[in-house]
One Martini backbone bead per residue (centre of mass of N, CA, C, O) as a GRO file, in nm:
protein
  107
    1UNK     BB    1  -1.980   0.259  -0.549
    2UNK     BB    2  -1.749   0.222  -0.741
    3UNK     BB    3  -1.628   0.362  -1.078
    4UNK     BB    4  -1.481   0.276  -1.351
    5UNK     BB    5  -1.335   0.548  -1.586
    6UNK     BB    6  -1.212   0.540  -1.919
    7UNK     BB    7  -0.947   0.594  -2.187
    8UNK     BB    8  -0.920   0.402  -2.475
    9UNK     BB    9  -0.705   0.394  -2.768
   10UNK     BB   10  -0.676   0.693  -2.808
   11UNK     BB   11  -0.987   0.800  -2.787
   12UNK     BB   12  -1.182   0.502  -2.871
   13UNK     BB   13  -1.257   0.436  -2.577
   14UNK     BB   14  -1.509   0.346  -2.291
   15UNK     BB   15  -1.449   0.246  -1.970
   16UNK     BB   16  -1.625   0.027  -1.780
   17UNK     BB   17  -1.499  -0.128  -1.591
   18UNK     BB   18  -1.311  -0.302  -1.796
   19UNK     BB   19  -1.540  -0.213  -2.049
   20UNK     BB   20  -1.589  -0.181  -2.351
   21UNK     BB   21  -1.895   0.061  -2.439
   22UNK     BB   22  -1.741   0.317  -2.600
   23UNK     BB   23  -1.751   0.436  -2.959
   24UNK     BB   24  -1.625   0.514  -3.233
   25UNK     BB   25  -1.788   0.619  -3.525
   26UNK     BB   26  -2.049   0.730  -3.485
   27UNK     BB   27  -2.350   0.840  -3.459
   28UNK     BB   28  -2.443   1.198  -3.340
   29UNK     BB   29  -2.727   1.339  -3.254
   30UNK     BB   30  -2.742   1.696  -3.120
   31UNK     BB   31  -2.738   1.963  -2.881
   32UNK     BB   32  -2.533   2.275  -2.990
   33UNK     BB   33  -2.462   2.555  -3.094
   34UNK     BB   34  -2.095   2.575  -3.053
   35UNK     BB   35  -2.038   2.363  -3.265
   36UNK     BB   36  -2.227   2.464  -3.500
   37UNK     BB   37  -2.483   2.589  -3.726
   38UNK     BB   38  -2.662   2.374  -3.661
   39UNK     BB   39  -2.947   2.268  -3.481
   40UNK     BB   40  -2.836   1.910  -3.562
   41UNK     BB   41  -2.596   1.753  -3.529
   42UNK     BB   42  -2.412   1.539  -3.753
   43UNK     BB   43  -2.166   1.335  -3.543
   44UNK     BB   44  -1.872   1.209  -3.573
   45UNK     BB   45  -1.677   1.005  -3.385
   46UNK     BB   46  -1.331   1.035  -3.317
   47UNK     BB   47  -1.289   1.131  -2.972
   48UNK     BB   48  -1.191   1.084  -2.679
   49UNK     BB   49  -1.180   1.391  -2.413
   50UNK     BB   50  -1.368   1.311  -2.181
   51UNK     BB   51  -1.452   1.181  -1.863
   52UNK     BB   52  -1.802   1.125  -1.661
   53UNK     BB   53  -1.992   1.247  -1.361
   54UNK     BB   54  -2.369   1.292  -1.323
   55UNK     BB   55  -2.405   1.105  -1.075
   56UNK     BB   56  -2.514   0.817  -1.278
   57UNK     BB   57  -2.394   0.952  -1.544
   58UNK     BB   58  -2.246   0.938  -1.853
   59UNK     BB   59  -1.986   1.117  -1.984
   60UNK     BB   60  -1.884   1.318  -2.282
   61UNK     BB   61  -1.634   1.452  -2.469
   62UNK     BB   62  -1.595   1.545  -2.806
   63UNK     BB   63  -1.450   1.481  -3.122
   64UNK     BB   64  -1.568   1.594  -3.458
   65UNK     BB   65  -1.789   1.561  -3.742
   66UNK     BB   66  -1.997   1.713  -3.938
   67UNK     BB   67  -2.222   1.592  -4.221
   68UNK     BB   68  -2.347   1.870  -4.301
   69UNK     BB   69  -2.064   2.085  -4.271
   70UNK     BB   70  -1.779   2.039  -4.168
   71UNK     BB   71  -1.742   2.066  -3.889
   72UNK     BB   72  -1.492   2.090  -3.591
   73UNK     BB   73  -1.541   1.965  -3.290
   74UNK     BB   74  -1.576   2.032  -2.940
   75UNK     BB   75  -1.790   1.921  -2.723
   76UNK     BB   76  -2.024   1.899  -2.474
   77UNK     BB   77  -2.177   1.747  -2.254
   78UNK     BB   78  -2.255   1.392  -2.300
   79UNK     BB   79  -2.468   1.140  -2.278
   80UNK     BB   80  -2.411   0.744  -2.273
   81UNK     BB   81  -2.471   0.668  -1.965
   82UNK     BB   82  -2.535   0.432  -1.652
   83UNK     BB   83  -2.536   0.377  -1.344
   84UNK     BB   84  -2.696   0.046  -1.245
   85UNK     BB   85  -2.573  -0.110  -0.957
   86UNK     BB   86  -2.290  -0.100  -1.098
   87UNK     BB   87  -2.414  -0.076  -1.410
   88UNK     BB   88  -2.370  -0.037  -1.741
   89UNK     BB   89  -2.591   0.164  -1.927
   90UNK     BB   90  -2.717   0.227  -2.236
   91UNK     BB   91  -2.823   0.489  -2.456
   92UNK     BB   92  -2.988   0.610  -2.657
   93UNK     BB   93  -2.776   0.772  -2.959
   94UNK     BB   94  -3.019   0.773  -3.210
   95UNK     BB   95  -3.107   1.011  -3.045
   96UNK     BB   96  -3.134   1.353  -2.885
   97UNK     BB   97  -2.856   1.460  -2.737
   98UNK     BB   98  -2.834   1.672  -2.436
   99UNK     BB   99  -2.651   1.869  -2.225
  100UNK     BB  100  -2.450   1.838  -1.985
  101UNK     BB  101  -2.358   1.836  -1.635
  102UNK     BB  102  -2.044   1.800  -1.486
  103UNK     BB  103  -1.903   1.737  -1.125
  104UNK     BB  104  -1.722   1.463  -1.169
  105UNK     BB  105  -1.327   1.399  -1.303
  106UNK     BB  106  -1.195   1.182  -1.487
  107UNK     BB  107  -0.840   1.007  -1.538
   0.00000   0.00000   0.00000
């Protein structure tokens, strides 16, 4: 089963089947040495900059910014949600997100 993924409203928003279901403006504490000097960043989510899948996965790489040091980077794939029969399930973004590889990138 096909699932379209795409990036809408200038990488405001994140749809799934043409329905948009992750938004900018979050707050993301995730794991990533890479993107700034914290253990753990706490990231306002700014843009979505690329959307994937790996298996049943959706990713996303994001530009934002640490609310603890100021630095803006762009993260490395981090997990959003779930495709689960067809349909996109959310995962709580809540808790600590760990980066993830993705195998195939849609555009």
């Amino acid at each position: 089963m096909a699932v379209a993924l795409r990036i809408l409203d200038d990488g405001a928003w994140i749809s799934v089947n043409d329905h948009r279901e992750v938004s900018v403006s979050e707050l993301w504490r995730f794991v990533d040495p890479t993107f700034c000097a914290c253990t753990l960043p706490d990231m306002v989510v700014e843009n979505f900059i690329e959307v994937g899948v790996d298996g049943r996965t959706v990713e996303v790489r994001v530009y934002g910014q640490c609310i603890a040091c100021g630095e803006k980077s762009t993260t490395e794939w981090l997990p959003v949600g779930r495709i689960v029969d067809g349909e996109f399930r959310d995962i709580d973004r809540e808790s600590v997100l760990a980066p993830t590889g993705v195998t195939e990138h849609q555009e």
